[in-house]
N, C-alpha and C positions, 0 to 999 in steps of 0.2 A: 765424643759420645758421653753424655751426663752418665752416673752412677744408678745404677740399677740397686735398691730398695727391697721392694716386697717379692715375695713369689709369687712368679706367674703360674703355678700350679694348684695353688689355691684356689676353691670357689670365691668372687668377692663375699659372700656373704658369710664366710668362714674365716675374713678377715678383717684387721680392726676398721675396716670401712666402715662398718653398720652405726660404729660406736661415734666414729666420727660428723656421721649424716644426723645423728641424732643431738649431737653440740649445736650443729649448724640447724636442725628444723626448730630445738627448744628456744634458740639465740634467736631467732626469727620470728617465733609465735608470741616471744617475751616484748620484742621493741613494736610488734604491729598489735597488739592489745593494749601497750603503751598509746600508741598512735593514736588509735579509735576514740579511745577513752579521754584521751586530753583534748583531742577538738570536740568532743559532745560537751565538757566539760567549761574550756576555755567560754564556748559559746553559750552556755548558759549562762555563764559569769556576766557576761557583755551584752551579747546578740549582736557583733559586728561581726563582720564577715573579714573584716581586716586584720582582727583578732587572730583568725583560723590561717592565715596569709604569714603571719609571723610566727608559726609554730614550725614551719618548714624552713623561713630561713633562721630561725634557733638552734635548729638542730645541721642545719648545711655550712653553715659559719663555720662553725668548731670540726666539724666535720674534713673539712677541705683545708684549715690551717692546721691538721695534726696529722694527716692522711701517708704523707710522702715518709714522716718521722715515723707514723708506726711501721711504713714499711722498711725503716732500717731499725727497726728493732726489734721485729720479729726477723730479719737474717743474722741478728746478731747475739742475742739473747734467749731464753729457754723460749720456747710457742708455747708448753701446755701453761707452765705459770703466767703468761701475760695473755692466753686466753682467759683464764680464771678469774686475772685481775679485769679485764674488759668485762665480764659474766658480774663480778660484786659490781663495777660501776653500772652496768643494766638495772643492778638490785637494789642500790643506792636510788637511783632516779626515781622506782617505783617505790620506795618505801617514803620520802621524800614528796612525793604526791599521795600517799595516804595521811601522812601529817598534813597536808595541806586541807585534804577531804577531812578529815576530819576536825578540823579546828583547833588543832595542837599546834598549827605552824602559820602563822599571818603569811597571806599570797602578794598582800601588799599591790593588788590589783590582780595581775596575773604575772609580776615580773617572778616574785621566786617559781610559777611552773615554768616559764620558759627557762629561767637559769638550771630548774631539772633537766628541762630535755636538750640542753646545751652539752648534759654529761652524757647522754646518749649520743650525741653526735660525736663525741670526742671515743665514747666506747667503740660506737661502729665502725669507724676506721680504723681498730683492730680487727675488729670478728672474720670478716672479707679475708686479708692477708692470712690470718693466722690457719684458716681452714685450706686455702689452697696451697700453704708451705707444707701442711701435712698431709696433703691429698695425697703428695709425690713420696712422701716415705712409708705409708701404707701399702701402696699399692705399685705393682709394677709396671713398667711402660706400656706393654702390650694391655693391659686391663686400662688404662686412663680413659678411653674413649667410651669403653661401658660402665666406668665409673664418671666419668662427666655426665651422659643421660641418665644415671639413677640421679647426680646430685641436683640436673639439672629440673627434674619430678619435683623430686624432696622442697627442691627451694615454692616451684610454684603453687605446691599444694599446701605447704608453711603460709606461701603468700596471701592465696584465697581464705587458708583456714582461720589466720588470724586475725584478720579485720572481722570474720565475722562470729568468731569465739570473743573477742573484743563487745561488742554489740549486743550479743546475747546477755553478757554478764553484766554489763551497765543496766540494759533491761531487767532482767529479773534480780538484778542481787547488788545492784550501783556500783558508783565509780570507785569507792573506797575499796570493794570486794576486786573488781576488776586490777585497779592497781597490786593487788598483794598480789591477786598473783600470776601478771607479769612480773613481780619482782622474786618469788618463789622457783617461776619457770626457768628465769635466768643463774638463779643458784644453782640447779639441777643443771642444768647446762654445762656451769662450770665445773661442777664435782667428778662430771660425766666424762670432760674434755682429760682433768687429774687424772682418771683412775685408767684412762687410756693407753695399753701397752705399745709402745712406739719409741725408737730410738731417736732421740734429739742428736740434731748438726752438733759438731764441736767447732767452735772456732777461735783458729790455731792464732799466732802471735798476737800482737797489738791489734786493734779496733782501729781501722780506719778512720779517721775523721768524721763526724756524720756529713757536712753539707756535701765533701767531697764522694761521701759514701752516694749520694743521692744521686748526684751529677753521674756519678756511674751509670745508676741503673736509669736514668733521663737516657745517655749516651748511649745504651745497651737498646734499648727500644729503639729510638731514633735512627741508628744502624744496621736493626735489623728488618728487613724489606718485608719479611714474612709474618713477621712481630708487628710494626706499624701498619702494614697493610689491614692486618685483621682488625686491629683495634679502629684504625679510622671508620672501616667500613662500618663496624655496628654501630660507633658514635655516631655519624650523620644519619644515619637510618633510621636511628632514635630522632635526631633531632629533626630531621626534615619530616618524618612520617608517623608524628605526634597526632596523631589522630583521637586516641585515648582521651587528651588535654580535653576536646574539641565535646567529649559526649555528652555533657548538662544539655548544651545549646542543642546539638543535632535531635535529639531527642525531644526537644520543646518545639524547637522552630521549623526542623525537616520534617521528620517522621511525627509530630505531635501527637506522644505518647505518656503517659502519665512515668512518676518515679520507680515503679516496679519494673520498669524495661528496662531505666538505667544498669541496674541491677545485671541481667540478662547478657548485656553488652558490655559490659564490664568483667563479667566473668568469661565469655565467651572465648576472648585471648587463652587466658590462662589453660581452659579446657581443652584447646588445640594444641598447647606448647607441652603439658602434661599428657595430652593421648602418644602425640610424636616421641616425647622422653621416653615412657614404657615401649614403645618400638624400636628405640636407638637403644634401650637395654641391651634387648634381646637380637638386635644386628645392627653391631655398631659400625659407622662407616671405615672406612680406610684406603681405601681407593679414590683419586680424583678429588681430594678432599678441598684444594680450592676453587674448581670446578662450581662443586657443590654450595661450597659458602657463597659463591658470586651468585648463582641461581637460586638458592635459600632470599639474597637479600633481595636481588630482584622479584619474585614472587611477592613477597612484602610489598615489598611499592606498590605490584599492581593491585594487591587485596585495598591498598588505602585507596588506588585512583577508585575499584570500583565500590567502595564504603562509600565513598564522597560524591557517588553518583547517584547510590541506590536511595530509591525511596520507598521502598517496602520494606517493613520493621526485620522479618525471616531472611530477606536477602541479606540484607545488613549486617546481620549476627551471622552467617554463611562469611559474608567476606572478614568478618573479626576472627571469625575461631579459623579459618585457614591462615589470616597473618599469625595468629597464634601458631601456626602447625611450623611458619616459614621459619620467624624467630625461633621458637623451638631448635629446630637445627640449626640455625646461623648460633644458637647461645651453646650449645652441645661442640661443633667443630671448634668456634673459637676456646670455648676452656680447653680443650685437647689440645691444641696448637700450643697456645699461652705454656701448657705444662711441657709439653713435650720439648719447644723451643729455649727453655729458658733454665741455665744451669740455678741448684737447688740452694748455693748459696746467693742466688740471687731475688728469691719467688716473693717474698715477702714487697721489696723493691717495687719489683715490675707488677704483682698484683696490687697496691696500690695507688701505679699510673695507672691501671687499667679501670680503678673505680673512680680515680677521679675523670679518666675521658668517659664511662658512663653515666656516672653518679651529673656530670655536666651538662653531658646530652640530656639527661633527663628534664632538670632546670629548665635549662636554655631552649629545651624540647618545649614545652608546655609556654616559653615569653613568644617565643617563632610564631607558636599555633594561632597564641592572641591576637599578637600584634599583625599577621598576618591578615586572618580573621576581620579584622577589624579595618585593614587597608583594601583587602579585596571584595570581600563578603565572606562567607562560611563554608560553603561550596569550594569554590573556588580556590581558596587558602588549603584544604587539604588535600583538592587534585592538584594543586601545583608541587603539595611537599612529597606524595608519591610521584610524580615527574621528578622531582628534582633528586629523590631516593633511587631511580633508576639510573639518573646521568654519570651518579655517586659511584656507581656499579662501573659504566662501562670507562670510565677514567681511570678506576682505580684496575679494573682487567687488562687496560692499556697500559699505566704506570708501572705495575707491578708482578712483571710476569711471572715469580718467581713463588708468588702467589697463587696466579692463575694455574699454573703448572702441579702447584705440589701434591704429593701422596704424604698420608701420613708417615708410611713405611719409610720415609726418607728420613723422618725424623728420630724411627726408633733406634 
C-alpha cells in the first residue's frame, strides 16, 4: 500500500489542489501563446510552410533527449524548486523572442527562434512530471480520481484558451506584446508553484545512479500489467485515430467548407473532453474502471470510423465532440490508475515514460495520418486508423486481464 498524504476530509477545493491546477493552467497558457505566436511569426519571416514543420521538431528534439532525466530528478531532488526553475526557462524563451521582435537580438534567419523554443522543449519535460509527483502529496488516494477530472478540465480548457489568447494578442497588440507575456505568465506560475504549502519527499541515503535510476522506472512500468496496459492503450489510440492530423484536408476536400469550420472541428474535441471532465468531477468513477477504460477507447474508434464517413459538416462535429467525450474518460481513469498504481518515490520516473509514449503517439500520430492518407486516400486512411483503434482494444482486453478486470478500490 503506497503512503497516504493529504486528507481525505478535506473538500479538494480547500486543499492545495487549487494552488497547484493553477501552476499547471499558467505553465500551459504560457508555452501555447509561445506556440501560436512563433508560427505566425516564423511565417512571416519566410512564408514557407517548412518553416512552421521545424518549429515542432525544435521543440520535440530537446524534449524527448531530457524527458526520462527530468524524471529522475523530480524523484530525487526538491519538485517546487525545479518547477520554478522549468517556469524561469519558459520566461527565458519568451523574453528571448521579444529580443528578437524587437530587434535587439539578430534571428540570424530563424535559427536563434528555434534555439528559443529548443528551451521550451527541454522546460516541458519538467512541467508534466513535476505536477503529477505533487498531484499525490496534495491530495489523498480516495480524491485522485476527482482530482484527475478537475485536472483533466483545467488542462483542456488551458489548451483551447491558449492558442487563442495567443491569437488575439498578436492581432491587436503583436508578437512583441504576446511574447512578454507568455513569459510573464510563466513567472507567475513558478512563484505560484514556490509559495505552494506541501511537504516535499526526502530522500534517505545515496542517489542511485541516474541511468540505473531509469532502468528502474523503464522496469517498473514494463512489469506492471496494469501500468503498461493503460499506457499502450491510449498511445495507439492516439496514434491509429489521428484524425485531428487529417482536418485542413477533410474540410477542403470532404466536407468543402471554408477556414471558419476548421475552427469549429477543432474545438469540438476539447468541448466533449471538458463537458465529460466537469461530470467526472462531480461522480468520479470507481467501479469496473478497466471495463470502462476498454469501452471509453473503443468508443473513440468508432467516433473516428464514423468522422471518416460523414459527410455533412453537423454530423462531423457530433462525431468529434463525442471522441472528445470518450478520450475525456480514457485521459481521467488512466491519470487515476498511473497515480494510484505507482509508488511516490517513483512518479516523477513513470510520469515521464508516460509523456514520452504520448508525447510519441502524438508525432507518429499525425506521420501514420499522412503517410496513410496519402497510400490509401483520405477517407480511407482514417476508417482504417479507427478499425485498427478497435482491434487495439480487443487485444489488449485479451492480453491483459488484470486490466480488464480492475476496480479502482483495489488499488486504494
Amino acid at each position: 500500500m503506497n503512503e497516504e498524504f493529504g486528507d481525505p476530509s478535506l473538500p479538494l477545493l480547500r486543499t492545495q489542489f487549487p494552488v497547484l491546477l493553477a501552476y499547471r493552467i499558467l505553465s500551459i497558457l504560457s508555452y501555447q501563446i509561445t506556440a501560436v505566436t512563433v508560427g505566425w511569426h516564423v511565417y512571416q519571416l519566410t512564408g514557407n510552410p517548412l518553416a512552421l514543420g521545424l518549429i515542432g521538431l525544435a521543440e520535440v528534439i530537446p524534449y524527448f533527449c531530457t524527458a526520462l532525466f527530468a524524471g529522475y530528478a523530480v524523484d530525487h531532488l526538491p519538485r517546487r524548486k525545479l518547477g520554478l526553475a522549468a517556469c524561469i526557462c519558459l520566461s527565458i524563451t519568451g523574453l528571448l523572442l521579444v529580443a528578437i521582435s524587437m530587434g535587439w537580438l539578430q534571428a540570424h534567419g530563424t535559427t536563434m527562434i528555434y534555439a528559443a523554443i529548443a528551451v521550451t522543449g527541454v522546460a516541458r519535460a519538467f512541467l508534466g512530471p513535476i505536477y503529477n509527483a505533487l498531484f499525490a502529496r496534495v491530495l489523498a488516494r480516495a480524491q485522485f480520481a476527482r482530482g484527475a477530472g478537475m485536472g483533466s478540465v483545467a488542462f483542456q480548457a488551458a489548451m483551447v484558451t491558449g492558442p487563442a489568447l495567443g491569437g488575439v494578442l498578436v492581432g491587436w497588440a503583436g508578437t512583441t506584446a504576446a511574447y512578454a507575456t507568455a513569459a510573464a505568465l510563466a513567472l507567475v506560475a513558478g512563484v505560484v508553484l514556490v509559495l505552494m504549502r506541501v511537504s516535499e519527499p526526502v530522500v534517505e541515503g545515496e542517489r542511485a545512479p541516474i541511468f540505473s535510476s531509469i532502468g528502474e522506472g523503464l522496469r517498473f512500468v514494463f512489469s506492471k500489467q496494469i501500468v503498461l496496459g493503460a499506457l499502450a492503450l491510449d498511445m495507439f489510440a492516439v496514434l491509429f485515430g489521428g484524425a485531428v492530423a487529417m482536418l485542413p484536408a477533410f474540410i477542403t476536400d470532404v466536407l468543402h467548407r471554408g477556414p471558419e469550420a476548421l475552427g469549429i472541428l477543432r474545438a469540438a474535441p476539447a468541448l466533449g473532453a471538458v463537458c465529460v471532465g466537469l461530470w467526472l468531477v462531480r461522480h468520479p468513477p470507481s467501479r469496473h474502471a478497466g471495463r470502462l477504460l476498454l469501452l471509453a477507447v473503443a468508443g473513440f474508434g468508432l467516433c473516428i470510423i464514423g468522422f471518416g464517413l460523414s459527410r455533412h459538416f453537423w454530423l462531423s462535429a457530433a462525431f468529434l465532440l463525442l471522441s472528445g467525450v470518450f478520450d475525456g474518460v480514457s485521459v481521467v481513469l488512466r491519470s487515476t490508475i498511473l497515480q494510484l498504481a505507482t509508488p511516490d518515490h517513483m512518479r516523477g520516473r513513470v510520469s515521464s515514460i508516460n509523456g514520452i509514449f504520448i508525447g510519441s503517439s502524438n508525432e507518429l500520430g499525425a506521420f501514420y495520418s499522412g503517410s496513410m492518407a496519402r497510400l490509401l486516400g483520405l477517407v480511407p486512411a482514417v476508417v482504417l486508423g479507427g478499425f485498427v483503434t478497435l482491434g487495439v482494444v480487443g487485444v489488449t482486453a485479451w492480453k491483459a486481464p488484470k486490466l480488464r478486470r480492475l476496480d479502482l478500490k483495489d488499488l486504494q
